[in-house]
C-alpha positions, 0 to 999 in steps of 0.5 A: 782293144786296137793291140788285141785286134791286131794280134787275131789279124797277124796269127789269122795270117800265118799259113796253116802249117806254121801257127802258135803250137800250143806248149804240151812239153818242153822245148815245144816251138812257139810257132808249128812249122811242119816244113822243120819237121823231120823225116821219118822212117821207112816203116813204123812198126806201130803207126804213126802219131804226133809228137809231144807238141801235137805238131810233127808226125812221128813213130809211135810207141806201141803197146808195151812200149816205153812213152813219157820221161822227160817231159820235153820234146823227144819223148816217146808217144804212144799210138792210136787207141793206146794211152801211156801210164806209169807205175801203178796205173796212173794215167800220163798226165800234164801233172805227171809229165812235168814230174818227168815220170815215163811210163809204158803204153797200154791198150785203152780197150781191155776186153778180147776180140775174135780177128778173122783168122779164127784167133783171140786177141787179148784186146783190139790193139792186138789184133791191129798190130798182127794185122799190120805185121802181117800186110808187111808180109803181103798177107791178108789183114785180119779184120775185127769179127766181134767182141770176145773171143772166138766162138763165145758170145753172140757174134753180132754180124748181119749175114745173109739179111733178105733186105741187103741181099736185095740191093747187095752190089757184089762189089761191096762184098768182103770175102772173109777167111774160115774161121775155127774155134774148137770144135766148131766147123769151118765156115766160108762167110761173105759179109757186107763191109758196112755189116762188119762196121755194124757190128762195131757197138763198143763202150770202151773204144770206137772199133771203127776209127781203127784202120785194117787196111793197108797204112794211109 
């Protein structure tokens, strides 16, 4: 009992940044010291995320790309609402890592969204990958509009809402660029940000937590 209290009592006392990483794959640390960690790139073309270890930030795979292998640290991770699976479709688990399978990363969302310049994503990951291309460019991000491609289904935004145009701040406004699809007209919308989150109802992915904006 003593010997066990004193082993919470030292690991309580280990700085945050340098406790007991837990063993994902081989080669993982005993203990997460990101002072060690290595530099990363300028720029990651598909984000960043954590390394085997869930301990070091590295560049992540994105999709299409390769992920898994060898089942020790080093692998190649895939990014933010993608997942990593082998040949036919099985997904990167413990089991299938330790029987060093690589596979490729896919997007875990499979239904098409419209983007706000007008366009049909196959799927959300998508739509953030030409957003992030295109902020390098110093163009305008494309934002999520709705489930579905463009001009199908009902697009679920709150415009104009007699209640938010009462208290609407215009500083809280979001100038969105014209869409078009087909025949349809061009449109000169203005939605509240918090309205383009509202409309974010998803089973498959939380569109939300995805990040448009400019890269943290």
């Amino acid at each position: 009992m003593l010997w066990s209290l004193c082993v919470i009592v030292a690991f309580a006392s280990l700085p945050a940044d340098a406790q007991t990483s837990s063993r994902y794959a081989i080669g993982c640390p005993a203990r997460c010291d990101k002072s060690m960690c290595p530099r990363l790139p300028a720029d990651c073309q598909a984000g960043q995320t954590l390394d085997a270890c869930h301990c070091c930030p590295v560049c992540a795979s994105g999709e299409g790309e390769a992920c898994g292998g060898s089942g020790k640290l080093g692998d190649p991770v895939c990014g933010e609402g993608l997942e990593c699976s082998v040949s036919g479709g099985v997904a990167y688990t413990v089991t299938v890592r330790r029987r060093s399978k690589s596979g490729i990363c896919v997007c875990k969302a499979t239904e098409p969204v419209c983007g706000s310049d007008g366009v049909s994503y196959r799927n959300i990951c998508e739509l953030k990958r030409v957003s992030h291309r295109a902020q390098k460019l110093q163009q305008p991000p494309v934002l999520f509009i709705q489930r579905g491609a463009c001009g199908k289904g009902k697009t679920q935004l709150s415009i104009n809402r007699d209640q938010d145009s009462r208290n609407s701040n215009p500083s809280e406004r979001l100038e969105l660029p014209s869409l078009q699809s087909g025949p349809m007209l061009r449109k000169h919308m203005q939605v509240k940000l918090h309205d383009v989150i509202s409309c974010l109802d998803c089973k498959d992915v939380d569109y939300a937590s995805h990040s448009f904006g400019r890269e943290n």
